[in-house]
C-alpha positions in Angstrom: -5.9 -43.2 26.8 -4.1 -46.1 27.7 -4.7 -48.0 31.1 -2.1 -49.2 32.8 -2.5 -48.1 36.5 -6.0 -48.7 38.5 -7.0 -47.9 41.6 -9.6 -50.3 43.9 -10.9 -48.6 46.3 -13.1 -50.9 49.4 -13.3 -50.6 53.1 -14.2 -54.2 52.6 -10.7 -56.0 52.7 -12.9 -59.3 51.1 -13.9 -57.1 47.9 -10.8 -55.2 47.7 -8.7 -58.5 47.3 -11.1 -59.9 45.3 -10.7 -57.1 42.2 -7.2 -56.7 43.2 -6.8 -60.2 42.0 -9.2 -59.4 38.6 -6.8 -56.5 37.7 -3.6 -58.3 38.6 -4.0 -61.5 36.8 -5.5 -59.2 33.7 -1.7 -57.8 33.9 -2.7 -54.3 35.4 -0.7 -52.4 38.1 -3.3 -52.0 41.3 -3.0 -49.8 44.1 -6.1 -49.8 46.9 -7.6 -47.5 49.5 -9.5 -49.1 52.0 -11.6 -45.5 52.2 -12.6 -42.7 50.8 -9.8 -40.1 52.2 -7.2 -42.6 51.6 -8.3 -42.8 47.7 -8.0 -38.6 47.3 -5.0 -38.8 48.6 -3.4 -41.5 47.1 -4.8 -40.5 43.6 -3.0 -37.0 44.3 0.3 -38.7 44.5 0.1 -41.9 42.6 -2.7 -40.4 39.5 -4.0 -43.9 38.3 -5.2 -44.1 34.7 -8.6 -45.3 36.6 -10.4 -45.9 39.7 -13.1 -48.4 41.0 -14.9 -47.1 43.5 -17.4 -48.8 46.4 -20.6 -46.3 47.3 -21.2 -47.7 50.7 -18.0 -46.8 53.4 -17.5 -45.5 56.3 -16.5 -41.6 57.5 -16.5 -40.7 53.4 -18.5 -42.8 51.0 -17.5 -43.3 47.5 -20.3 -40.2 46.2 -18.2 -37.8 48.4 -15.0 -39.1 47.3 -15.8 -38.8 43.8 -17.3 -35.4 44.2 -13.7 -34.6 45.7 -12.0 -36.1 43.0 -13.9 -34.9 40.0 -12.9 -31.1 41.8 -9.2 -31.4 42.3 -7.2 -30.4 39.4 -5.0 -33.0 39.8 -7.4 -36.1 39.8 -10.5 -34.2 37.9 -9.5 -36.2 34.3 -9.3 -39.9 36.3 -12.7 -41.6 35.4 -14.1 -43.1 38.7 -16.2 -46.3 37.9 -18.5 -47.9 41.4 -18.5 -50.6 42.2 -21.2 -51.5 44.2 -24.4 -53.3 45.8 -26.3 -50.2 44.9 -28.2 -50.6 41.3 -31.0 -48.8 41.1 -31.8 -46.4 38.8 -31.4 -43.7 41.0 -28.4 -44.8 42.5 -27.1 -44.9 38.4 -28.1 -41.4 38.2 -26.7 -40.2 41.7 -23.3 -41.7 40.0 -23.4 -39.6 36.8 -24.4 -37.1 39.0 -21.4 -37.4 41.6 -18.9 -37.7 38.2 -18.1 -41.2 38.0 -18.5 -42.5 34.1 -19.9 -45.8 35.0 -21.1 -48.8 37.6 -20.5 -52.4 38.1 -23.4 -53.8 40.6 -22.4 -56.6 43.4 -22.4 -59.2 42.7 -20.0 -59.2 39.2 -17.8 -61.3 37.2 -14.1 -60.7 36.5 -15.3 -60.0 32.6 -17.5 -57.1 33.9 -14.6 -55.9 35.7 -12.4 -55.8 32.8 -15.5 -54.4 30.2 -15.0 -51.1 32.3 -11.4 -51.4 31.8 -11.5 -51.7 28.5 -14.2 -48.3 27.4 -11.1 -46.5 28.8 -8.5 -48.1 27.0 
């Protein structure tokens, strides 16, 4: 599978630029969702090549949206990586669980950012 589109996907505008920026200047082609609706939605219509997901949002957090995603057969082959604050064991688990195939912990570097990138490409 090559990756050329990717998905961010923050309801915090400050973390949603920031990997924005990661991706872009790594010569990726982002689009965002500030939440979890917008994401299933916009992965209907645009299908990235790969999303990165925050847990923690309002109305629909990232679990849900996953959960949504992983279901639609239109989105269910798009591996869903977290990105998040959340990096306990449990919360590792409750990822696998939910779908996603991995999870970056806040705070990260741009070189953990594009690591995930590149176990898809």
């Amino acid at each position: 599978m090559s990756i050329n589109k990717i998905m961010a996907v923050d309801d915090s505008k400050v973390d949603l630029i920031n990997i924005q920026n990661i991706l872009s200047d790594a010569g990726y082609n982002v689009i965002t969702a500030s939440s979890g609706h917008e994401a299933i939605d916009k992965a209907s219509v645009e299908k990235p090549d790969l999303i990165f997901m925050d847990v923690v949002m309002q109305k629909m957090d990232g679990y849900q949206a996953c959960r949504e995603l992983t279901h639609q057969d239109s989105t269910k082959d798009i591996p869903i990586v977290f990105v998040t604050a959340k990096g306990q064991k449990a919360d590792r688990v409750w990822a696998e669980m939910t779908g996603a195939k991995g999870l970056v912990q806040k705070p990260y570097t741009p070189d953990q950012i594009i690591e995930q990138v590149n176990q898809f490409n």
